[in-house]
N, C-alpha and C positions, 0 to 999 in steps of 0.2 A: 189979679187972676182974670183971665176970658171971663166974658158972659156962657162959654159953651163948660170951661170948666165950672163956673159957680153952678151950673145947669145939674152937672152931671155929679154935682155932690150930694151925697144922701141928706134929706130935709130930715129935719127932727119932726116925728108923729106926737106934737103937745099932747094934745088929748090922752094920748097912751103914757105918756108921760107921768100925765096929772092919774091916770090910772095904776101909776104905780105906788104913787104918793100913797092914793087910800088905801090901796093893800098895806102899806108899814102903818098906816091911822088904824085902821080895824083890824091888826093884829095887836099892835103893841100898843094902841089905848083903848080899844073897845071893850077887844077879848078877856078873860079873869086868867092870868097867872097862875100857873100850879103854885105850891104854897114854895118849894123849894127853891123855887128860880127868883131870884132878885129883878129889880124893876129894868137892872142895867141889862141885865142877860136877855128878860125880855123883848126889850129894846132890841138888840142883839138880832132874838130870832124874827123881830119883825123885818128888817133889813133883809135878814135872808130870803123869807120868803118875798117878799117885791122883788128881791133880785130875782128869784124863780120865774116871778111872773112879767120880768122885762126880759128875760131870755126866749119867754114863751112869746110875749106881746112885737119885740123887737122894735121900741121906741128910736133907739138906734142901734147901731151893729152888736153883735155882743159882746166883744172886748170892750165896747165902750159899756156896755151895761154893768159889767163887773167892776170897771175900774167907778164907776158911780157906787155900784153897790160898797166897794174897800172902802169908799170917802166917806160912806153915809154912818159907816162902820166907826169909824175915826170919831167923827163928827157927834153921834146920836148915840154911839153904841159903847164911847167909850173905850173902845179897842188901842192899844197902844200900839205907835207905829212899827215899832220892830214886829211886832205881833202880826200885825195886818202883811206886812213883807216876808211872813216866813213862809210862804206858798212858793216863793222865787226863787227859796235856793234849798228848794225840794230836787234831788237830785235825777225825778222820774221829770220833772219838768223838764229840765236839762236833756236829757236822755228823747227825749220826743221830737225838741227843737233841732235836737243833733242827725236823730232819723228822718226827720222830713227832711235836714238841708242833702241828707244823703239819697235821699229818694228823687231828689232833685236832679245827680250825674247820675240815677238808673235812668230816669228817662232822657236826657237832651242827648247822652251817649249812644243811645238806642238800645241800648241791650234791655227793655223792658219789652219793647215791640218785638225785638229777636224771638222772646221767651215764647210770645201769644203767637208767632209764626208759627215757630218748633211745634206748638200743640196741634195747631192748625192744618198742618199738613200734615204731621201724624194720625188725626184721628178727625179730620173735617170733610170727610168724605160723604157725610150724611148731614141731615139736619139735625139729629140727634148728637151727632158724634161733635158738632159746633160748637151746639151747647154746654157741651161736657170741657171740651179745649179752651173757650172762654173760662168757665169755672175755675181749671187746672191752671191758666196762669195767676187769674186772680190768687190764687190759693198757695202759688211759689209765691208770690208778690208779699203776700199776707205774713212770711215770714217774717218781713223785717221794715214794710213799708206801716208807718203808723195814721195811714188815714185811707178812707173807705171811699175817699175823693179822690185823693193820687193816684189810686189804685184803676177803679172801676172807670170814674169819669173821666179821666184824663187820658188813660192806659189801653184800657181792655173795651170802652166805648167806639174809639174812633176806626178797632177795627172790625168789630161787630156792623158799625158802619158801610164800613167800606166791603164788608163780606155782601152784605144787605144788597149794596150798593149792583153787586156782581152779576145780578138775577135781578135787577132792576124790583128791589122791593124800597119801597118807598115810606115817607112818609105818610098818613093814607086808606085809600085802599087796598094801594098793593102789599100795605106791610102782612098783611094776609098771607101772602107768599113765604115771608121767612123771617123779614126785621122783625115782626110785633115780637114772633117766639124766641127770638136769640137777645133783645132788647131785657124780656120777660126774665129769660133764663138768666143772664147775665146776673141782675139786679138780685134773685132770689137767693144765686149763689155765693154771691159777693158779704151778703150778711151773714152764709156759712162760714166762709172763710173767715169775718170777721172773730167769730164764735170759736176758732179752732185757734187760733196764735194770741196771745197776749199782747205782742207787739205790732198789731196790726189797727188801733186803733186809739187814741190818744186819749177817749172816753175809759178803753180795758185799765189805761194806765192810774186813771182817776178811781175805778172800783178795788182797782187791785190798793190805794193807799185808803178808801175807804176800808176795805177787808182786814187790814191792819189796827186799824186804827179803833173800831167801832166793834171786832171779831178776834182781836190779835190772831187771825191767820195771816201767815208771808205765802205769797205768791210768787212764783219766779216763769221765766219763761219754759224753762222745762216742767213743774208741775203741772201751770194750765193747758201745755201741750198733751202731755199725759192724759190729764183728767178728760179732758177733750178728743182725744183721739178716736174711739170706737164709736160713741153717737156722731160724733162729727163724717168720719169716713162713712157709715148706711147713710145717712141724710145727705154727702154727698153723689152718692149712688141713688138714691129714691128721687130728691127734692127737682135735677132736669129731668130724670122722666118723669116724672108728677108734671109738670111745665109743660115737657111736651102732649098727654093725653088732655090737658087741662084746654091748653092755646096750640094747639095742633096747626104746623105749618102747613099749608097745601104742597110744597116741594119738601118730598123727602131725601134726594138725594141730591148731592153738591158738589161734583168730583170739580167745578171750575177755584172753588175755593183752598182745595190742596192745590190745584195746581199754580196759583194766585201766589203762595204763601211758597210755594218752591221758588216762585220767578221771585219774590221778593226778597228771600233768601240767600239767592244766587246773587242778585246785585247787591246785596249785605257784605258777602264776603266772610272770611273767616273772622275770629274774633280776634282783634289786637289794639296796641295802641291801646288811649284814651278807655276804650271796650274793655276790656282784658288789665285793665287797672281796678276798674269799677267790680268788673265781676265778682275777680279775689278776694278784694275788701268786703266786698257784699256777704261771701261763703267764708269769711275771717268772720266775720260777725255773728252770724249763726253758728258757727262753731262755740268760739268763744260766749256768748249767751246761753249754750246748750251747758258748759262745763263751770261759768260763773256762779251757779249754784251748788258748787262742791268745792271754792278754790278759794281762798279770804283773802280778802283782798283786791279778787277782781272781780267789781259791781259792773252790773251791765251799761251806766252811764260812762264809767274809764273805758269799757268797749267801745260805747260809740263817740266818744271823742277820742281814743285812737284809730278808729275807723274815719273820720271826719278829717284828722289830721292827715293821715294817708293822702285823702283826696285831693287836700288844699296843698301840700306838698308836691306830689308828682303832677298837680295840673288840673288832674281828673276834675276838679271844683272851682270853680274862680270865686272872689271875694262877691263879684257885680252879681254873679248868678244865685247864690247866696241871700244876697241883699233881696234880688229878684223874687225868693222864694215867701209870699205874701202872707201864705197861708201857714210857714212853718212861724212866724212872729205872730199871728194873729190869736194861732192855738198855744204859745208862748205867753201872751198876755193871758188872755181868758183860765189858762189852765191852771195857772201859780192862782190867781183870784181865787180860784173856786176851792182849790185847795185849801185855802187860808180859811173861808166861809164854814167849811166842810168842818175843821178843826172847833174853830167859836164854838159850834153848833154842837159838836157833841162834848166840848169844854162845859154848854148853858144843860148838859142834863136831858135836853126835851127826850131826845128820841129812846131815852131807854125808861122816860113819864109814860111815853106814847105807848111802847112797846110791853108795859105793867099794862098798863088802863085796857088795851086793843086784848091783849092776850088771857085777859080775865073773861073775854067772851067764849074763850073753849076751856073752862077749867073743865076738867076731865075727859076732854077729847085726845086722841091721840095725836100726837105730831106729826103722820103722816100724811092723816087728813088735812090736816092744818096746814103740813107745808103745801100740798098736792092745789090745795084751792088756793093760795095765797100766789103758786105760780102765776093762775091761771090768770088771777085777780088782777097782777103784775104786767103778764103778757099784753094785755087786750084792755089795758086803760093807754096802750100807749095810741091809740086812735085818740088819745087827746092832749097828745104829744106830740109834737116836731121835730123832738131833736133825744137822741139815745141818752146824752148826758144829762140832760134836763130833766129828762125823766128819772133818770141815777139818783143824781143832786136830791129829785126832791123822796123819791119814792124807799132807794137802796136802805140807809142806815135805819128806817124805822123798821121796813121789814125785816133784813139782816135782824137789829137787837130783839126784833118781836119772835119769831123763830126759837133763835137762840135760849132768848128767854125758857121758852116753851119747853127745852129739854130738847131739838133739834140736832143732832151732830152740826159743829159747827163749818166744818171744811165742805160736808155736805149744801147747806146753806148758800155760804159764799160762790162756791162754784156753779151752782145752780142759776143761782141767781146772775151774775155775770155772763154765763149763755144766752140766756132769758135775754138779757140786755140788749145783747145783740140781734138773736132772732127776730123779736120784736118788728126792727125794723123794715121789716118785711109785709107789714100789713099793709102801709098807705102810700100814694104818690108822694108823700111829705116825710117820711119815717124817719131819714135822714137827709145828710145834707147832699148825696147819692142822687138821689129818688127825682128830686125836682129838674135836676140836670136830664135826665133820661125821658123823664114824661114827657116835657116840654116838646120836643123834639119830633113827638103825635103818633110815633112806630104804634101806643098802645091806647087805646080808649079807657078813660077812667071808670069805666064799669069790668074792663076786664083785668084792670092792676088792680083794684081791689078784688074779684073774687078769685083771681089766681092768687094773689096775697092772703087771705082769707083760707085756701086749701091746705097751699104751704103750709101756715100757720097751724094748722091742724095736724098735717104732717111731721112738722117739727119737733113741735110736744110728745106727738104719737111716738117719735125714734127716741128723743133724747131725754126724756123722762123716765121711761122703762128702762132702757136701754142704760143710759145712763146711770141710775140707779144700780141695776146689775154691776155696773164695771165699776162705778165707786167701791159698791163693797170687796172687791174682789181686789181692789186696787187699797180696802181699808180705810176707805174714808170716815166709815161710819159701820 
C-alpha cells in the first residue's frame, strides 16, 4: 500500500481502546451481581456495555467495535457461536441492506433530486415555503429510504445548497440571508420524518425488534405510520415555522428558486427509462409494505428483495454500484451485531432487575407521571449521546421493561418511546450521523444549532405527547 493510502487509514485510538477494556473490568469484576444472573451472564453484560461505550468513544469505526464486541462475547462471555451469528439472519437486517442498496438507483437515477425539484417549485417561492419543500421531500424519501444519511445529507443537502447558492448566501456571514435557515430547517425536519415512517431509519428497525422482544409488541410499517401520523403532520406544520421565527432569514421571498427548479426540470425531462423503472419499484414497495401486515406470507424483507431484484434485472442497479453502496454493508455489519447483543442481554435478565429496582422508586405514583418524566429523562440525556441507536442500545429495553413493569399500556410505551428516539436527534450538531455533515459546512454557528435545537425540542414534546396521547387513545392504544 502507498504511504498516502497507509495515511489515510483510520489509526486505532489505544488509549480509547484500553478505555474500553476497564468498562468490561468494572463492570464484570468490580461491580456485585444481582443474585440471579450467573458469573457467565455477567460477563455477558460486561461486554455489552464496553461495547456501548466503544460506539460512544469510537476507538475504531463501529462495525468494527461490534464485531470486537461479538468476539469478546465468544471469548469471555461464553456465547456460542451460532448464538452470536443469529443477528445476521434477522430478517429486518436483510430488509435495511436491501433498502439502502435501493436507495442507491433512487439517487444515481435521479429521481430523488426530481422529487426536491417538484416541491421546490411548487411551493419555493418564499423562504418559508423552502423550508417546507425541503421537509416534504425528505418526508416522500422517509418512506422507504432507511437512513437519515441517504436521505438528508446526500439528497435534500446538496440542493438546499445550491438554492443558498442562488442569492449568493454563503457559508458565513451571508448565510444570514437564507442558508443558515433552510440548512436549520432542513436538519429539524429530517428527524421528523425520521419519526413518522418506520422504514426510514435502520436504528427504527433496531427498536422495532427490541419492541418485540423486550414488549412482545410487533410493529409493522403500517401501524408506526398510523400511530405516527397526527403528531407527526402538527410538528410538521409547527416545527419550519418554529425555525423560521427562531433563525429568521433576512430574504423572504425567492421566486429565483422556483424558477431554478423549473429550468432544472425542464432539462430533466419527462420520467422514463432507467427513472421510470426506479420509480415503480419504489411505489411497489410502499404498496406492498402498506398491505404486508394483513397478507401471510408476505414479510416486508420478501418485498424488498423483490423490489431489489426488479432493479438488478432490468438494469436499474448494477452489481458494482451495489458493491459501491458503503454505508448499506456498514449498517449490515453493525446491525446483525447489535441485534445479537440486544438478545444476550435480555437472555442475562438485567433489564427487567433494573427495571424492578428503578420502578420501586414510584411505588404508588401513577404511570402517567412516571411515563411523562421518564420521556423527558430520555429525550435530553441524548446531549450525551452521538448517535440515536447508541442511545437505544443502551437506554430503550430498561425503560421499555421499567414502564411496563409500572402498569404502563404497553403499545403505548413502545411507540413513544421510538418517536422520542428520533426527535431526539434534534438537540445537537452531533445528534446523528446527519448533524456533523451539515454543521461542518458553517451555514450555522454552534450556538444557534443548539438553541434552535433546544426550541424544536420543546416543540416536539409540546405536539407529540399531548397530541399524541389523544390519538393513541382514540386509535386504542391504551
Amino acid at each position: 500500500m502507498s504511504a498516502d493510502g497507509a495515511a489515510a487509514r483510520p489509526a486505532v485510538r489505544w488509549e480509547r481502546l484500553l478505555a474500553l477494556a476497564g468498562i468490561y473490568v468494572v463492570v464484570a469484576h468490580l461491580l456485585p451481581s444481582p443474585a440471579s444472573v450467573t458469573a457467565e451472564q455477567w460477563r455477558q453484560v460486561g461486554v455489552f456495555f464496553a461495547t456501548v461505550g466503544g460506539l460512544m468513544l469510537q476507538p475504531l469505526p463501529g462495525s468494527q467495535v461490534v464485531l470486537l464486541g461479538l468476539t469478546a462475547m465468544l471469548i469471555v462471555g461464553g456465547v456460542p457461536l451460532d448464538r452470536a451469528l443469529d443477528g445476521y439472519s434477522a430478517p429486518t437486517v436483510w430488509m435495511v441492506l436491501a433498502a439502502m442498496l435501493m436507495s442507491r438507483a433512487l439517487r444515481d437515477c435521479g429521481l430523488a433530486r426530481r422529487v426536491a425539484l417538484w416541491f421546490v417549485r411548487a411551493i419555493g417561492g418564499t423562504s418559508l415555503g423552502l423550508g417546507y419543500s425541503l421537509h416534504l421531500t425528505d418526508l416522500t424519501l422517509a418512506t422507504g429510504v432507511p437512513s437519515i444519511t441517504a436521505r438528508s445529507a446526500s439528497i435534500v443537502f446538496p440542493i438546499a445548497r445550491s438554492i443558498s447558492g442562488l442569492y449568493k448566501s454563503h457559508p458565513g456571514a451571508s448565510s444570514a440571508v437564507l442558508g443558515g435557515f433552510l440548512m436549520t430547517c432542513m436538519y429539524q425536519g429530517s428527524v421528523i420524518s425520521s419519526a413518522m415512517f418506520f422504514y426510514s431509519s435502520a436504528a427504527n428497525l433496531l427498536l422495532g425488534e427490541m419492541a418485540a422482544e423486550f414488549a412482545g409488541v410487533t410493529i409493522t410499517w403500517t401501524s408506526w405510520f398510523t400511530a405516527g401520523l397526527l403528531p407527526g403532520a402538527v410538528s410538521s406544520l409547527v416545527v419550519p415555522y418554529l425555525v423560521y421565527r427562531t433563525l429568521p432569514p433576512t430574504l423572504t421571498r425567492t421566486p429565483a428558486a422556483s424558477s431554478f427548479a423549473n429550468t432544472e426540470l425542464r432539462a430533466l425531462g419527462p420520467i422514463r427509462g432507467r427513472e421510470a423503472v426506479v420509480a415503480a419499484t419504489f411505489i411497489g414497495l410502499i404498496i406492498f409494505w402498506v398491505i404486508s401486515a394483513w397478507v401471510d406470507g408476505l414479510s416486508p424483507t420478501l418485498v424488498a428483495f423483490v423490489g431489489l431484484t426488479v432493479l438488478f434485472i432490468t438494469g436499474a442497479l448494477d452489481w458494482g454500484s451495489a458493491l459501491d453502496e458503503r454505508s448499506a454493508w456498514d449498517v449490515f455489519v453493525w446491525y446483525g451485531g447489535l441485534l445479537t447483543m440486544g438478545g444476550v442481554l435480555n437472555d442475562t435478565g438485567v433489564a427487567t432487575i433494573f427495571a424492578t429496582w428503578f420502578g420501586s422508586w414510584f411505588f404508588a405514583t401513577s404511570w402517567v407521571v412516571v411515563f411523562l418524566v421518564t420521556l423527558v429523562v430520555y429525550f435530553y440525556t441524548h446531549y450525551f449521546f452521538a448517535s440515536t441507536t447508541v442511545h437505544a442500545l443502551a437506554m430503550y429495553p430498561p425503560f421499555l421493561a421499567m414502564l411496563v413493569g409500572l402498569g404502563a399500556p404497553a403499545p403505548v410505551v413502545v411507540y413513544s418511546l421510538v418517536f422520542v428516539n428520533n426527535l431526539m436527534a434534534g438537540l445537537t450538531h452531533y445528534g446523528t450521523t446527519t448533524s456533523p455533515i451539515i454543521f461542518v459546512e458553517g451555514y450555522v454557528s454552534l450556538h444557534d444549532w443548539w438553541r434552535v435545537g433546544f426550541y424544536a425540542s420543546v416543540g416536539n414534546l409540546a405536539i407529540w405527547l399531548p397530541v399524541g396521547m389523544l390519538w393513541w387513545k382514540v386509535l386504542g392504544l391504551w
